[in-house]
Each structure stands twice: as structure tokens, then as C-alpha cells.
C-alpha positions in Angstrom: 103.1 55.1 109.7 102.7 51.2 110.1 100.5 51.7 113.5 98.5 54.2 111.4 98.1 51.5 108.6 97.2 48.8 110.6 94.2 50.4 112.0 93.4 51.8 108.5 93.0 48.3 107.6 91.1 47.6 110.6 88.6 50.3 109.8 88.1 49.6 106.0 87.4 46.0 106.7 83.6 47.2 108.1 83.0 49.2 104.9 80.2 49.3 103.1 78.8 50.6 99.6 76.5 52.8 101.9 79.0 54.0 104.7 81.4 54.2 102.1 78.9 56.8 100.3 78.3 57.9 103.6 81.7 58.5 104.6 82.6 59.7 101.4 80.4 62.6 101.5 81.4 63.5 104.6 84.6 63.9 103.5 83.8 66.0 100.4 81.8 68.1 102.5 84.7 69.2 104.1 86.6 69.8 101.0 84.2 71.7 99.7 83.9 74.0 102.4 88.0 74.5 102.7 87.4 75.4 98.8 88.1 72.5 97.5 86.6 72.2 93.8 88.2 69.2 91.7 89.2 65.8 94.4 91.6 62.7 93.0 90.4 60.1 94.5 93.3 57.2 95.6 90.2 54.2 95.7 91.3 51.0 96.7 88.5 49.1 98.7 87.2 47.1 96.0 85.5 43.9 97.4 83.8 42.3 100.1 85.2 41.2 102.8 87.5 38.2 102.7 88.1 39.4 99.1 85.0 38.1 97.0 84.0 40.7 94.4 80.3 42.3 94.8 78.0 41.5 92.2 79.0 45.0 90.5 82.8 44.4 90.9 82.4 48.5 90.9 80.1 49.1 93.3 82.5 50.9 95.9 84.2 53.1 93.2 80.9 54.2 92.1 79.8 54.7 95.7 82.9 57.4 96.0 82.2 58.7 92.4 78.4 59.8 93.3 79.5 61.0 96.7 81.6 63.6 95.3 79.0 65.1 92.6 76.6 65.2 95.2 78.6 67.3 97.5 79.5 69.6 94.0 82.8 68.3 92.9 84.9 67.1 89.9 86.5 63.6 90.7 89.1 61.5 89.7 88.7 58.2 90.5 92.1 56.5 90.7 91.2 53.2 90.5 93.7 51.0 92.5 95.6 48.2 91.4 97.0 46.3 94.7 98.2 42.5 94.2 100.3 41.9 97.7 101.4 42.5 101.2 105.2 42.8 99.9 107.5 40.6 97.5 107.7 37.6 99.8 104.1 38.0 101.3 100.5 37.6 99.6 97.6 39.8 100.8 96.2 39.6 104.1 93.4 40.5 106.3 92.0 43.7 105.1 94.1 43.7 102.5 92.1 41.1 100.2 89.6 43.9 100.0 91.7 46.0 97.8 94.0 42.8 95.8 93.5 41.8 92.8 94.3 38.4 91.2 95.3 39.0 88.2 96.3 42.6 86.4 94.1 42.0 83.2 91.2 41.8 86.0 91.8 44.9 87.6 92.0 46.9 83.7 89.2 45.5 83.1 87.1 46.8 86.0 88.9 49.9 84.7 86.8 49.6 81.8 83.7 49.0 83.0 84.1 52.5 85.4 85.6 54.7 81.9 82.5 53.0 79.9 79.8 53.8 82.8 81.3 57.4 83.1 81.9 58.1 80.0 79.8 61.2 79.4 80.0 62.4 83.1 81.7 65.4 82.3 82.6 66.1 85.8 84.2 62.2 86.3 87.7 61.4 84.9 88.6 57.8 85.9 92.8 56.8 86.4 94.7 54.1 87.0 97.0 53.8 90.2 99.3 51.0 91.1 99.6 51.0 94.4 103.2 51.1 95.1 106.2 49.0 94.3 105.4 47.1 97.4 101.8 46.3 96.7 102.4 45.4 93.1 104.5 43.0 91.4 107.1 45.0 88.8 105.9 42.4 86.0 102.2 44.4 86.0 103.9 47.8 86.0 104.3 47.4 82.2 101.2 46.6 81.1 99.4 48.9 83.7 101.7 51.9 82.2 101.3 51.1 78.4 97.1 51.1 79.1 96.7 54.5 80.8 98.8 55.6 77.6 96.8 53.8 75.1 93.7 55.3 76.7 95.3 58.3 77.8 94.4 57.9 81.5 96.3 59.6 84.8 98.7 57.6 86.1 99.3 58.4 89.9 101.4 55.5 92.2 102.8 56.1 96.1 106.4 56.3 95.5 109.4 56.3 98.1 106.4 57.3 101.1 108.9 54.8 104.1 112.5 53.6 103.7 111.4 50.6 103.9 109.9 50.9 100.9 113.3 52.0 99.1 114.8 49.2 100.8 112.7 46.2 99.6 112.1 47.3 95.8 116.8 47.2 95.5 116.4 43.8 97.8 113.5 42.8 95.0 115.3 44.5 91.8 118.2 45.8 92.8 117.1 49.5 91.9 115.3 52.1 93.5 111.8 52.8 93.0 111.8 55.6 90.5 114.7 54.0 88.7 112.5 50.5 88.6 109.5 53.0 87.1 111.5 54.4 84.5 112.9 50.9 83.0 109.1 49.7 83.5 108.2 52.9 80.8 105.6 54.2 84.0 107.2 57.4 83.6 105.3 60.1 81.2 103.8 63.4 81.6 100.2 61.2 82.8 102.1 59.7 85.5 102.0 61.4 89.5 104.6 60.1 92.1 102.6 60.3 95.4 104.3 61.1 98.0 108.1 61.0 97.1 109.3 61.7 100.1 112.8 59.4 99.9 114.4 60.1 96.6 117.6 60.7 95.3 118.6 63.9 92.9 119.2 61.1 90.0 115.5 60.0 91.2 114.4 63.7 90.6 115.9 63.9 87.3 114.3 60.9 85.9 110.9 62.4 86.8 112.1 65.5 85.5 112.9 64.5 82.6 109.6 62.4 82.1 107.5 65.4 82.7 105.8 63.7 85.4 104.0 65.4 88.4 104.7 64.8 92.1 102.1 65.2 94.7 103.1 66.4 98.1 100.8 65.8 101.0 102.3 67.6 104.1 99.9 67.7 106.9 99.5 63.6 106.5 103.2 63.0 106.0 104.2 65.4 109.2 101.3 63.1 110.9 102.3 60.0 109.8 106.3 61.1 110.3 107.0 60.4 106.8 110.0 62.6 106.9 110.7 66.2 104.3 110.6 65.7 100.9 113.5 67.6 99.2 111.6 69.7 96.8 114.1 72.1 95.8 115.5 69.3 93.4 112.3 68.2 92.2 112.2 71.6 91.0 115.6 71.8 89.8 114.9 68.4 88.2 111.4 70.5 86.3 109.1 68.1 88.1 105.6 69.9 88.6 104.5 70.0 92.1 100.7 69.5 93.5 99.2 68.7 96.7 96.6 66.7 98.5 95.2 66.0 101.9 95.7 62.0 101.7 94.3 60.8 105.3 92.3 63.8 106.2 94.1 64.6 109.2 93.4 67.9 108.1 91.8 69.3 106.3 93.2 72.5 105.0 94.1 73.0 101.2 96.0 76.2 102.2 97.7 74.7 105.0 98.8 71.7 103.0 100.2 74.3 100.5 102.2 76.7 102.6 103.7 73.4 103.9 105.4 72.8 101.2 107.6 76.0 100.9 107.9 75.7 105.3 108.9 72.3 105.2 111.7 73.1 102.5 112.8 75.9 104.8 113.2 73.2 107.6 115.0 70.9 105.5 117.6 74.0 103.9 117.7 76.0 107.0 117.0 79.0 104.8 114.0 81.3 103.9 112.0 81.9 100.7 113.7 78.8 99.3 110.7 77.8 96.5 110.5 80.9 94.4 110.7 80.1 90.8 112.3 82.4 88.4 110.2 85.4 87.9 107.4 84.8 90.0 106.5 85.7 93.9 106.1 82.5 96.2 102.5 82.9 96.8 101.2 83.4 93.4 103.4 79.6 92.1 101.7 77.9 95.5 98.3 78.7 94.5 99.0 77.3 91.5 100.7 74.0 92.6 97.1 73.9 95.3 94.4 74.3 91.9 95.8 73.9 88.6 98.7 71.9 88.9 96.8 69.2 91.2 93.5 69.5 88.6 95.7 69.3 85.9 97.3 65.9 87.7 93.7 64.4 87.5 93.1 64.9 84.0 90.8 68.6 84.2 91.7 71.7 81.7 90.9 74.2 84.7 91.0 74.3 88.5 87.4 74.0 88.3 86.4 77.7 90.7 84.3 80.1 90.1 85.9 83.6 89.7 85.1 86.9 91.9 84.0 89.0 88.6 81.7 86.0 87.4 79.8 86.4 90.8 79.4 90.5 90.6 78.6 90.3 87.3 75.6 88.0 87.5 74.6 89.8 91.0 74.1 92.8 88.7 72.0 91.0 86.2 69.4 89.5 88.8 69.6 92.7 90.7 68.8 94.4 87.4 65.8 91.6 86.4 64.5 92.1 90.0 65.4 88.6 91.3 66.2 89.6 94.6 67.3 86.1 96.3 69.5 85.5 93.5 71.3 89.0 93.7 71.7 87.9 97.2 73.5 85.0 96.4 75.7 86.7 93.8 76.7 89.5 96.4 77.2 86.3 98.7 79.6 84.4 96.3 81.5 88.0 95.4 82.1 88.7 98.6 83.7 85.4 99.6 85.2 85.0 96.5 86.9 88.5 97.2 88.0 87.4 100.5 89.8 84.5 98.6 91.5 87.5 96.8 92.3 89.3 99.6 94.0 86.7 101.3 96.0 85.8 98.6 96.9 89.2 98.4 98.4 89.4 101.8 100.2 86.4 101.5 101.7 87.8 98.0 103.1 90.8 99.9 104.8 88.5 102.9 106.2 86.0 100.6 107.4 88.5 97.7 108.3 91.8 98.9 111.7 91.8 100.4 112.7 92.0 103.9 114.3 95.8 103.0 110.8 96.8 101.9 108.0 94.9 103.5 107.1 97.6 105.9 106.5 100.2 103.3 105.0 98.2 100.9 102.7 96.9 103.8 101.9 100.4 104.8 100.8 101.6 101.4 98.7 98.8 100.8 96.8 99.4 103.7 96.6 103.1 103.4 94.9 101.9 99.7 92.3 99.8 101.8 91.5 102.7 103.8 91.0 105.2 101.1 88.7 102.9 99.5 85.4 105.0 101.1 86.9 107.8 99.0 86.7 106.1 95.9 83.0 105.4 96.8 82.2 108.7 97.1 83.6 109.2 93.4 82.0 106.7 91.9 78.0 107.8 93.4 78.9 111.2 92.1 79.5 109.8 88.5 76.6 107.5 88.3 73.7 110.4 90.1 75.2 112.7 86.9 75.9 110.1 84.1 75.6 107.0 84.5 76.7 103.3 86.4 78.9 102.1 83.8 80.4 105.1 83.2 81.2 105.4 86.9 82.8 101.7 87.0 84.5 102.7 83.7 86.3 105.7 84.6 87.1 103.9 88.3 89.0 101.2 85.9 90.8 103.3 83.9 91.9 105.8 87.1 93.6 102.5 88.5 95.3 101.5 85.7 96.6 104.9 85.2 98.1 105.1 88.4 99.8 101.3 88.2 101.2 102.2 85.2 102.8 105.7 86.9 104.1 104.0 89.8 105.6 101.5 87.7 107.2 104.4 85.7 108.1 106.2 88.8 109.5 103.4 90.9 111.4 101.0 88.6 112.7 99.2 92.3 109.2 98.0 92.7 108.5 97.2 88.9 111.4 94.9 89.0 110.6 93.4 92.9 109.8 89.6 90.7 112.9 89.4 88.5 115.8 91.5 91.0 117.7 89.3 93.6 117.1 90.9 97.0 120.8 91.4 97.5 121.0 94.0 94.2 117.8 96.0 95.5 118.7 99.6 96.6 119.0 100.2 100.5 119.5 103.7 101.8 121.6 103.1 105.4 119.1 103.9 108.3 115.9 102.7 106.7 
């Protein structure tokens, strides 16, 4: 991690507001194109070199901001509040690119961003402490109380190193999230980045907060971070949400299936993040789009949805606008292969050992029946009629979910039965 850092810094001393831009939008291009829709944006190069602010003191945060809406995503722009080296040492070097002198300076740069983006409905802007190393724990009040008052996210690294831990009790004489919760940083608003070194009490004061946590595997198995123990952040009711921090990769899917394999590496046991009720898969999507959208201050996860796409290929189809039924069918498509994925991974996370064969058999004996159902629905529409041929396809599918469900209450109750209690008959 410190090598890593050290040449971070070395790099983000040649910034500029246009290779920042530049950079920026390469990055975002990625995102996009792993799916990405909605990106919170840690931002902490603020000044020039030698750390003399730009004539807009918000020229690089705006340079990230534009990036992002020009490559077609939401952004939060977590506006960075950095102050030191560590509690002995001022900033340094690269560092005087991201300190500020005083915390009423860096709020009010915060205000200049929330005034200039005010009706960007695509822009949130937060506020983000660096860490408990970066920033004195006399700001942490007044930093907390303003994203309340203006009901900002709050997002802060928290417990990344052990060295971290270890300076904020030599500082305090508490550990970080302990030192956050006396400091009244601790709401529903607020994200712990990282959290990789926490104790269960540490968990339950975040729990009890409401407050989010971020997990960012592939940087933290990079950087040798160590494993988060998210099992008791989930005891604790912390939600969960996940980034790709240094880009290493970038893979939204891989950073999410991370979190459940790194909890199996830490436990030594399988399928070990399944909340109550609901398969593995379906809760991981959710902590990889809403949960993390949510954690920058959106209502939605920000995608498009599968039936949107067919339904508006239909309608230029119908109006004659051929290119743009061509993009529909394109956007359905992979929008569908979204689904099917998802689907697959459902299956392998959810359905027990005893029964994933089976269950993996008829699902793709369904697949392969699916030229039958084809043949069904041409006959309906040559002697009726297209929407009668798409109705009655609906209503034979829900008709036969609801008789298997009837039929088979095993596989009706697969979310909410332990695996132990499932019925086994002895040689498979």
C-alpha cells in the first residue's frame, strides 16, 4: 500500500485541469462499458502544484464532474477535505495539492461546487474527509454537522492500514470508528470506505448509525489491504456497497462476487453472505447498483431496463424508423444478456448442493424449448393478432410457475428452508 501511494503522489503531481479531464474520461469510459451507470467520485487534487489554489479554486472537481456526463454518467463528486501527512507531520510534496488550510476554506469550495451544480440533475456533490490520518479530529465536527445541515453524503477511508488504527489510539486514545461516533460523523449520509480493520464493537457503532460501508476488493487484494470481516458488518445491519477505487480493475461484477469469496476465505466456509430470505446473487446485485447509488445520494441505480428497450424497439419498428428499432433490439438484447447472467449466477449461489444438478438441468431444457414457444406464438399472431400472441405467452408462464410452485413446495420454499431441513432421497 505505501509503495503504491508514493507513486500515486508522484503521478498526481503532473496533473492538469485537461489530463485530469482527459484521464478522467478515460476512466469513465471503462465504467461505462463494464455497466457502470452512477460513479462516486473520491476527488482530492485540488490545486496547483506546490499547493497554490487555481484561479477557480474548482477547476479540477469540475474537470472530473464534466468528464463523467460526457462519457453518460451520474456522479458524485466527493469533494475531499485533506489537512496533513499524519498527527505529527504537515503536508508534503504532492500532498499540498490536495490540503487545505483551514476547514471553513474547504466548505466553502463546497459551496461554490453545490451552487454551480445545482440544477445538474445528474451531479450530487459530498463531502469526504479524508481519513483520520489526513484530517485533524477538531474538523471532523464541523465537517459532519454541514453535510447534515445540507443533507450532503458523507463518505471518509476508515481502518484501510493498521497503521492507521494505530496512530488515531496513539493521537485519541480510540479507534477510528469509535473517534467518528463521539465526533457525531456517524448517520445514515455517512460511508466508511474501506473498513477493512475494525472490531465487532466498531461494526455495531456503524450499525447502529445506519451508515453504509463500501468494500472495494480487487484494489484492497492489490494493495494487500487484508479481508474485511463482513459477516459482522452485516450482523451489525451496516449496508454494504462496492467500488473500484484505483482502477486496477475494472470489473463491477468482479469487485462484487469478491465480497461474498473473500468472506469465504476469511470463515473457511461457503455461501457465508446470504441474508435472510433472499438468494446470494440477487442481495449482491443489489449491494453492486442500488446500495452504492443510494451511498451517493441517487433514488435509483440509474440502468435502463430490458422491457424499456423492447418496448421502444416495437414503437420505432412500428413508426418505420428502422435505425432506431435497431438500436432498441441492440440495447434488449444486451440488456437480456445482463439477465441471463444474473440468472445463472442466481442458480449457483441459491440452489442447494442436493439439487443444483436438477435445477440446472431443467433450466436448460427451458432454454432449449424456447424455439417451440416460437412456433406458438407465429401461429397466434398469423390468426389473431401480436398482442394477443405475447398475451397469452404471459399468462401460459405464469400459469405454469404458479403449478410448480403448488406441485413442488421443496422448491417454493428453496429462499426461506436451511439446506440441512431440505428433503434428500439416499442415492440421488
Amino acid at each position: 500500500f505505501w509503495s503504491w501511494r508514493e507513486e500515486m503522489y508522484r503521478l498526481s503531481d503532473a496533473l492538469t485541469p485537461e489530463s485530469l479531464y482527459q484521464i478522467s474520461r478515460v476512466a469513465y469510459e471503462e465504467l461505462y462499458r463494464a455497466g457502470v451507470r452512477t460513479v462516486g467520485e473520491f476527488h482530492y487534487v485540488h490545486h496547483q502544484p506546490g499547493g497554490s489554489p487555481y484561479d477557480d479554486r474548482t477547476a479540477l472537481s469540475s474537470a472530473v464532474i464534466e468528464a463523467a456526463l460526457d462519457e453518460g454518467l451520474r456522479i458524485c463528486l466527493l469533494r475531499v477535505i485533506y489537512h496533513r501527512a499524519s498527527m505529527d507531520r504537515p503536508a508534503e510534496g504532492a500532498q499540498l495539492r490536495f490540503a487545505d488550510p483551514t476547514v471553513e476554506t474547504a466548505l466553502r469550495d463546497v459551496d461554490k461546487l453545490r451552487t454551480r451544480y445545482a440544477d445538474a440533475r445528474r451531479v450530487r456533490v459530498g463531502v469526504a474527509p479524508h481519513s483520520v490520518r489526513a484530517v485533524p479530529p477538531t474538523w471532523l465536527h464541523e465537517i459532519a454537522a454541514y453535510a447534515e445541515r445540507h443533507r450532503l453524503p458523507l463518505h471518509m477511508h476508515v481502518a484501510e492500514q493498521p497503521a492507521e488504527v494505530e496512530q488515531c489510539l496513539e493521537e485519541t486514545g480510540q479507534r477510528p470508528v469509535e473517534l467518528l461516533a463521539d465526533k457525531g460523523v456517524l448517520s445514515p449520509r455517512f460511508t466508511a470506505v474501506h473498513a477493512t480493520h475494525l472490531t465487532e464493537g466498531e461494526a455495531g457503532l456503524l450499525g447502529e448509525a445506519r451508515a453504509s460501508v463500501c468494500l472495494c476488493p480487487t484494489t484492497e487484494r492489490d494493495l494487500g489491504d487484508g479481508l474485511p470481516h463482513v459477516g459482522p458488518l452485516l450482523a451489525a445491519g451496516v449496508t454494504l456497497c462496492t467500488g473500484v477505487d484505483s482502477h486496477v480493475l475494472t470489473s463491477p461484477l468482479e469487485d462484487v462476487r469478491a465480497v461474498e469469496l473473500g468472506e469465504r476465505l476469511r470463515t473457511g466456509r461457503r455461501v457465508v453472505l446470504a441474508p435472510e430470505g433472499e438468494a446470494p446473487a440477487e442481495w449482491l446485485w443489489r449491494v453492486g447498483s442500488h446500495y452504492g447509488a443510494r451511498a451517493c445520494g441517487f433514488d435509483d441505480a440509474g440502468a435502463a431496463l430490458s422491457a424499456v428497450a423492447t418496448v421502444l424497439f416495437a414503437a420505432a419498428a412500428q413508426a418505420g424508423l428502422l435505425w432506431a428499432a435497431l438500436a432498441m433490439a441492440f440495447a434488449a438484447a444486451a440488456l437480456s444478456s445482463v439477465f441471463m447472467v444474473a440468472t445463472m449466477t442466481t442458480l449457483q449461489m441459491a440452489v442447494p448442493d442436493v439439487l443444483r444438478g436438477r435445477v440446472m438441468g431443467i433450466h436448460t431444457i427451458g432454454f432449449s424449448l424456447a424455439p417451440l414457444g416460437g412456433l406458438y406464438l407465429g401461429a397466434v399472431a398469423d390468426m389473431a393478432s401480436p398482442l394477443l400472441a405475447v398475451a397469452s405467452g404471459c399468462a401460459v408462464y405464469v400459469v405454469t410457475l404458479v403449478a410448480i410452485g403448488i406441485w413442488q413446495p421443496v422448491i417454493r420454499g428453496l429462499g426461506a428452508t436451511p439446506v440441512e431441513e431440505l428433503p434428500v432421497r439416499e442415492g440421488g
